[in-house]
Every structure is written in structure tokens, then in C-alpha cells.
N, C-alpha and C positions, 0 to 999 in steps of 0.2 A: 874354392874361395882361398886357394892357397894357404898362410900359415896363419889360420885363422885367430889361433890361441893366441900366439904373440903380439901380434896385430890388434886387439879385441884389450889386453891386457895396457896396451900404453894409452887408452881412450881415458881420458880425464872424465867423462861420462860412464864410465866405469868403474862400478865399487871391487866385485871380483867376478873370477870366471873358474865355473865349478864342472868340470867334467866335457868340454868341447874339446875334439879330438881333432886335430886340423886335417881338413880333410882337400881332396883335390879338386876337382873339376864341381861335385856335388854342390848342387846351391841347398844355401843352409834360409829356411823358414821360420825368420824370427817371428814369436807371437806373443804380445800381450794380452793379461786380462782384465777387463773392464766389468764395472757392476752397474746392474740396474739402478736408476731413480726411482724413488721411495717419492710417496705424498707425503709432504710436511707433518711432520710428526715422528717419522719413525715408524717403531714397533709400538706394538701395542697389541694384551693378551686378548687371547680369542672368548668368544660369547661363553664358551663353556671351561675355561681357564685351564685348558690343558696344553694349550701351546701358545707363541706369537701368531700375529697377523699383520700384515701393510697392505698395503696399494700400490703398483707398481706402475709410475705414469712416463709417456714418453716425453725424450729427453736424453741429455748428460746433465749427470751431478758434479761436482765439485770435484771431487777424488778422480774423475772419468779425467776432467779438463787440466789436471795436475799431471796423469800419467802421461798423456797424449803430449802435453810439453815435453817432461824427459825422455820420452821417446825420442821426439823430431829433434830433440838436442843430438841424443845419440848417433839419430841418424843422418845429420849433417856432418857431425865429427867423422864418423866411420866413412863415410864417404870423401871426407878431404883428406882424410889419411889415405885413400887410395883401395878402401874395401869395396868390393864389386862381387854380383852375384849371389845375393840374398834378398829377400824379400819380408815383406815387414806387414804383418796383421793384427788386429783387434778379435778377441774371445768373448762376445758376452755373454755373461753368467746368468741370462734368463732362467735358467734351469732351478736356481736359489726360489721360483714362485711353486716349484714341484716338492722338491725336497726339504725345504729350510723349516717346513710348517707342518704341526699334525693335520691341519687342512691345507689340502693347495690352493692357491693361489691362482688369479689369473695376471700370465707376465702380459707387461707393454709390448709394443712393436720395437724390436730391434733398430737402433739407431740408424742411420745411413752411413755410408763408407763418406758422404758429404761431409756430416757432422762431424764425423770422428778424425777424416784424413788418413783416412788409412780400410782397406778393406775390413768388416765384420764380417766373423761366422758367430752363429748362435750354438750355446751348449744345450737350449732345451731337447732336442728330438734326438740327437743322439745318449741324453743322461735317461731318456723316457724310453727308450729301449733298454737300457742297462739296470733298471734299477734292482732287480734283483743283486746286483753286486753289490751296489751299494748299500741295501740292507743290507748282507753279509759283510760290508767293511764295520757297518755300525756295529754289530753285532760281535765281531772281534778286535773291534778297535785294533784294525791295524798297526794303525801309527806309532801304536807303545811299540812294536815291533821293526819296524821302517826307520824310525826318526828318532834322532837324540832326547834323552826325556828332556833337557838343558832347552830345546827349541818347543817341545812338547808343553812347557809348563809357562813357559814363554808365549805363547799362541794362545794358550787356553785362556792365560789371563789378559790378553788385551781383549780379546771375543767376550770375554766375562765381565769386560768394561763398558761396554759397548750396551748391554743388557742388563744392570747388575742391579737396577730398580725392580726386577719381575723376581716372582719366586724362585728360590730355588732349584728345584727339581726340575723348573723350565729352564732357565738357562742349563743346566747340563747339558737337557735335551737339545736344546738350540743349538752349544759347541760341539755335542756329538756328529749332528747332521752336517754342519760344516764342515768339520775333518774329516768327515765320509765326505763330501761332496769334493772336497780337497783331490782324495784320494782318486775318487772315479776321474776328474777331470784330467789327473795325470796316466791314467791309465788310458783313457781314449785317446788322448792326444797322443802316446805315442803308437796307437793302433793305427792314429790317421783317421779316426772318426771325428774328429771338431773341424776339418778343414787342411789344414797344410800336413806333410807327407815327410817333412827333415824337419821337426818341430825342435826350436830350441827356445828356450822362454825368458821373454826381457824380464826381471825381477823391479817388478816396479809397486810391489805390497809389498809387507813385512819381511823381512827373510823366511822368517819362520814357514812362510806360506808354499814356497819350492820346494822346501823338503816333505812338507806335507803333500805335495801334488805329485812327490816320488813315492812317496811310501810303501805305496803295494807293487813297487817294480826292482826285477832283483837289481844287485849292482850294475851289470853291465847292459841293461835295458834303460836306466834312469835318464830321464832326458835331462840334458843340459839346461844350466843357465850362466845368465850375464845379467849379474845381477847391478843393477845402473843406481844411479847416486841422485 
């Protein structure tokens, strides 16, 4: 992809670029993450109030159809500037009906690469063989370790906004599973288990949300981002 970095850097579709190393011939596997559709409503605590629960219906949400824009922005810029030889994916985060809840959930059917415009892979079966990790991310909360507390305290309270009607001790728990779920998702993808093999990831959530999907990987394993405006 030639000099990827500089090239990546003058895209007006571009907020910044954190750790892409230019590389040569290598095609670079851009991917985003998209979230399931929720039934109207939201969350809402489970029968025995120890966790959330929803319903997971097919579809794109709102937030899906907004990333999926700044994507194809991206990717018309980077392409008229002359960038070739990457490819461009959709993540979705089924896997959130496994882990997000003290009872699982059953997830929808993964969107079509129709809907979305861009090829999906599904995080469920490869987060469902892992999860022993991710209980042990829970467990030692990586992320104090990985991540800046400044983006750490930053992420917890937009997640804790999002929930902040439910008790207490629930939302924790809710933002704990997240940031493990964060974790693991960073951790597969750079293993090459959610699909693409030169994973580099368009930043099209929070910032906060990339550094959390590095956190369990040392420095020079962290997968890249570009993170888009």
C-alpha cells in the first residue's frame, strides 16, 4: 500500500493515525465495528435483577447507518487520493448477546454484506470459544493496565450513561463486561480470528473504544487505527 501513513494522514476523513507502519506490497484489512439492533426499548433488568436484558432483532440501527456513512466517505477519499490495495469490512458485535448479560441472550442474524455495503464477519463463535479469556480480562481488569486512566474514566462514564437508570452494582457489572468484551475483540482480531488477517480498524466509536480493544496486546502487537471524523 505504499506510504500508507502519509497518505492516510492528509484524508480530511481522517481525525488521526495511531501506530500504522507503512508498509509495502502487504494489503492492509480495514475493519469496522458495527452493533446489534436492540428492540425498542433498550435495556431493561433481568426477572431476577441481577443483570440487564434486551432483544436482539434483525436489522441496522441508527449508529450502524451513521458508521457505514463515514466509512464510504473514507473510502471514496482514500481511493481518489490514489490509495489501492486494502480492503474494507464490517465486525459485528453479536457476541454482546453472550457476554453483556448475566443471562445470555439469543443474538439476531447477522446483517447481510447487502445491508451493510461492505462484507460482515460475526464476533459471536469466535468470542464463544474464548471466553475463558474474557472472564480473566474481567477478572483483572486489564484495561487499568493497557489504557490511559484519562480514556479509562472517559469510556466508563459514557457506558454509565447509557445505563445510569439501573442500580448500581448493575451498571458496573455492565461496563465491566464491556471492557472485557473490548479487550477480547482486540485480541482476536489481531490473532486473525474475527475474519481479516492485516487488521487495522477504522475508529468510527468513541476513541476511547481502540484503546480499549488494544489493551491486552503489548506494544508492538497493538493493532492499528485510523481513526475517521
Amino acid at each position: 500500500m505504499g506510504n500508507a501513513w502519509k497518505k492516510l494522514q492528509r484524508l480530511t476523513s481522517v481525525r488521526r493515525v495511531v501506530g500504522l507502519i507503512p508498509s509495502g506490497s502487504a494489503t492492509i484489512d480495514f475493519v469496522f465495528f458495527i452493533c446489534p439492533r436492540m428492540k425498542a426499548g433498550g435495556y431493561w433488568l433481568n426477572k431476577d435483577r441481577t443483570g440487564l436484558e434486551t432483544k436482539y432483532v434483525p436489522g441496522l440501527n441508527i449508529s450502524t447507518r451513521d458508521r457505514v456513512k463515514r466509512v464510504e466517505t473514507f473510502v471514496a477519499e482514500a481511493r481518489k487520493f490514489g490509495l489501492a490495495g486494502f480492503s474494507v469490512s464490517a465486525i459485528i458485535s453479536d457476541a454482546d448477546a453472550l457476554v453483556l448479560f448475566s443471562v445470555p441472550v439469543s443474538p439476531a442474524p447477522p446483517p447481510s454484506e447487502r445491508e451493510v455495503g461492505f462484507p460482515v464477519y460475526a464476533n459471536y463463535e469466535a468470542v464463544r470459544r474464548n471466553l475463558p479469556i474474557w472472564e480473566a480480562f474481567c477478572r483483572s481488569e486489564t484495561w487499568l493496565q493497557g489504557v490511559t486512566r484519562e480514556a479509562v474514566v472517559r469510556e466508563r462514564k459514557r457506558l454509565k450513561e447509557l445505563v445510569i437508570q439501573f442500580p448500581a452494582p448493575v451498571v458496573e457489572d455492565f461496563v465491566k463486561r464491556v471492557f472485557a468484551g473490548f479487550a477480547l475483540d482486540g485480541l482476536l482480531l489481531r490473532r486473525g480470528e474475527l475474519g481479516p488477517k492485516n487488521p487495522v480498524i477504522l475508529g468510527v466509536e468513541s476513541p476511547g473504544v481502540a484503546l480499549l480493544q488494544n489493551a491486552a496486546l503489548p506494544q508492538g502487537e497493538q493493532v492499528p487505527v485510523v481513526e475517521l471524523r
